[in-house]
Residue, then its C-alpha position, 0 to 999 in steps of 0.5 A: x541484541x534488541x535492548x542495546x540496539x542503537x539503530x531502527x530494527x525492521x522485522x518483516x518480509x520482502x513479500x510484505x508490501x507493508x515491509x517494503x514500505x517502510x524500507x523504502x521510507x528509510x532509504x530516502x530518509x538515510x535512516x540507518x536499520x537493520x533488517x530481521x527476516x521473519x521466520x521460526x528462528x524468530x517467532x518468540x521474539x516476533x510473538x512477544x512484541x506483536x500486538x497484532x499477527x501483522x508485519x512489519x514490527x519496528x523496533x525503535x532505538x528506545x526499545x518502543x515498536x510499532x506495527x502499522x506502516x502509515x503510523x510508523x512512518x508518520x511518526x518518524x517523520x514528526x520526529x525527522x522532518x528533515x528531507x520531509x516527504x510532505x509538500x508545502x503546498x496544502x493541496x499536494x499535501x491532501x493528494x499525497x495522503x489520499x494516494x497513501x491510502x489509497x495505495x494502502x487499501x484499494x492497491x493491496x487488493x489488484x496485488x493480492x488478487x492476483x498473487x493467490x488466485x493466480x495458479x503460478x503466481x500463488x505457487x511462486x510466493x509460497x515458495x519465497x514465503x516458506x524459504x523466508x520462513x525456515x530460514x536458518x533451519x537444517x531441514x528447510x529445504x526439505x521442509x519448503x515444498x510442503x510449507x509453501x503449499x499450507x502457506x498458499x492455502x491458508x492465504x487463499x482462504x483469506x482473499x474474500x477479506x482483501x475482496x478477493x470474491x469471484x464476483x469482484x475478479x473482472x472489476x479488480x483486474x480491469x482496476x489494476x490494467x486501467x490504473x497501470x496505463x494511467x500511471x504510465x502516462x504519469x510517469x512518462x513526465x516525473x520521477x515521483x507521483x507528485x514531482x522530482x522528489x517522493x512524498x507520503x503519497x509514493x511510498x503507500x502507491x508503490x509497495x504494492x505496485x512492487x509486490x506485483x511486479x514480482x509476481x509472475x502474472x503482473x509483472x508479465x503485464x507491467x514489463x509488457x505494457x508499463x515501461x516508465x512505471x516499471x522504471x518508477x517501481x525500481x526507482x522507490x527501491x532507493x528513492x532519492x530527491x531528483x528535483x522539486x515538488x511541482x504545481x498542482x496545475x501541470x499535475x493535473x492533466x495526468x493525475x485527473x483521470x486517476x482521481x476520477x477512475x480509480x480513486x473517486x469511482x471505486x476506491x472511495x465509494x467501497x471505503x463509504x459503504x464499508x464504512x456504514x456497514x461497519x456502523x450499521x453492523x453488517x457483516x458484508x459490504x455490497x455496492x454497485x461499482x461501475x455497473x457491477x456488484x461489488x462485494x467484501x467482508x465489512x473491515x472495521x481498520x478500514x471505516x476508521x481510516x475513512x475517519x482520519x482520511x476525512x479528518x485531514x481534508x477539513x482542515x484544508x477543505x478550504x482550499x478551492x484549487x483541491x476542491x475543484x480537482x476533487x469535485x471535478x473526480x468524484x472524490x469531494x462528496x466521499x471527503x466531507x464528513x457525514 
């Protein structure tokens, strides 16, 4: 089936933000695929192509796969520029990349705090994640019960690497009820983070924006008080191009108080402090965030994606429309390389 595939193979699960990701990314650009649910039918198969217990795994029509999803989709799109996801404008085009990481690393800790620390949420995805699991087995649904509880446990037992430390709870949430209100206002105005079509930047935000949407506790707060996001989160299910990238001036008024309060005053200070103590060898990083302690496992993925992330703001650090939104955020000190 594999060796003759004359399309994208896309090997995952829905409760994967990751996975979501790089489906969304396909849709937009009318990228015909196939997709292969994870589960024990498939595990041989998953196993001998995984470099890395992570999903999704993308198997290219030349048989090649590939398994981080901002590489994936990063390289598609040097290879499909047309329809591209990547503003013209040089600003837009850095704003776009920081939001994808962004969405990446910081979003995925609102989502998966939530989703296992919650009691109904953890038991609600362990169900959906032990049927994706046994899919295809007689004795699945005798099996589920069972299967959902080691799934959530084993889970659990992962949350202080993706910040899930008691101390950080207070901190997460108000992150993820502070960034909902924001991106409320956002898209009051737009279909899409930087305009009427989606970018980079869109598809890193929303998988995990996505994934809490369909859990219990977020979606409840997300239905309640974030109308037009929700309408966004539905709408990256099949992005499609509604209009034109804008200018960064009439972004601003919305995009501003995003940079400053969760991008420049959380999210790039943790990306810093992981990224010395990596270099330093510290196993544990600790730093004071809005008052508060903040503390998670030292990430080594993530201190180099802080480098790449400071490698594309050099070659347009030159750009003083970008400079002054960065500086007036707090983002510009955290972008230049030590």
């Amino acid at each position: 089936m594999l060796q003759s595939a004359s399309r994208f193979q896309l090997l995952g699960l829905e409760a994967s933000p990751y996975t979501m990701k790089v489906q969304s990314y396909f849709k937009f650009k009318g990228i015909p695929f196939e997709w292969i649910t994870r589960s024990l039918s498939n595990e041989k198969l998953f196993q001998k192509h995984a470099r890395v217990q992570l999903i999704p795994l993308v198997f290219f029509p030349s048989g090649e796969t590939m398994q981080d999803s901002t590489l994936i989709i990063e390289r598609i799109e040097k290879d499909q520029p047309k329809n591209t996801i990547h503003p013209e404008d040089e600003a837009l085009w850095f704003l776009s990349c920081l939001f994808e990481e962004f969405g990446d690393e910081w979003c995925n800790k609102l989502m998966f705090v939530q989703r296992w620390f919650c009691q109904p949420d953890a038991k609600a995805t362990g169900l959906r994640l032990a049927r994706d699991r046994l899919e295809g087995k007689w004795w699945g649904p005798m099996a589920r019960p069972i299967a959902a509880h080691l799934l959530v446990r084993r889970m659990v037992r992962r949350l202080t690497s993706s910040g899930g430390h008691p101390t950080n709870l207070p901190q997460l949430k108000q992150s993820f009820e502070n960034l909902a209100a924001m991106l409320e206002a956002h898209f009051q105005l737009r279909p899409y983070l930087l305009g009427g079509r989606p970018c980079f930047g869109d598809f890193g935000l929303w998988c995990n924006l996505y994934e809490a949407w369909t859990d219990p506790t977020a979606k409840t707060h997300l239905e309640t008080h974030a109308p037009a996001l929700v309408g966004y989160i539905k709408r990256m299910l099949d992005p499609q191009v509604e209009g034109i990238f804008e200018s960064l001036d009439t972004l601003e008024p919305t995009l501003l108080p995003i940079l400053s309060s969760e991008v420049g005053a959380r999210f790039l200070p943790w990306m810093e402090a992981n990224h010395k103590a990596w270099h330093a060898g510290e196993r544990e990083t600790r730093l004071t965030m809005n008052g508060a302690l903040f503390q998670q496992k030292t990430l080594k993925y993530q201190a180099g994606t802080l480098d790449e992330l400071r490698r594309k703001f050099s070659t347009v650090a030159q750009n003083k429309a970008l400079t002054v939104v960065l500086a007036q955020s707090g983002c510009l000190g955290f972008l230049k390389a030590a």
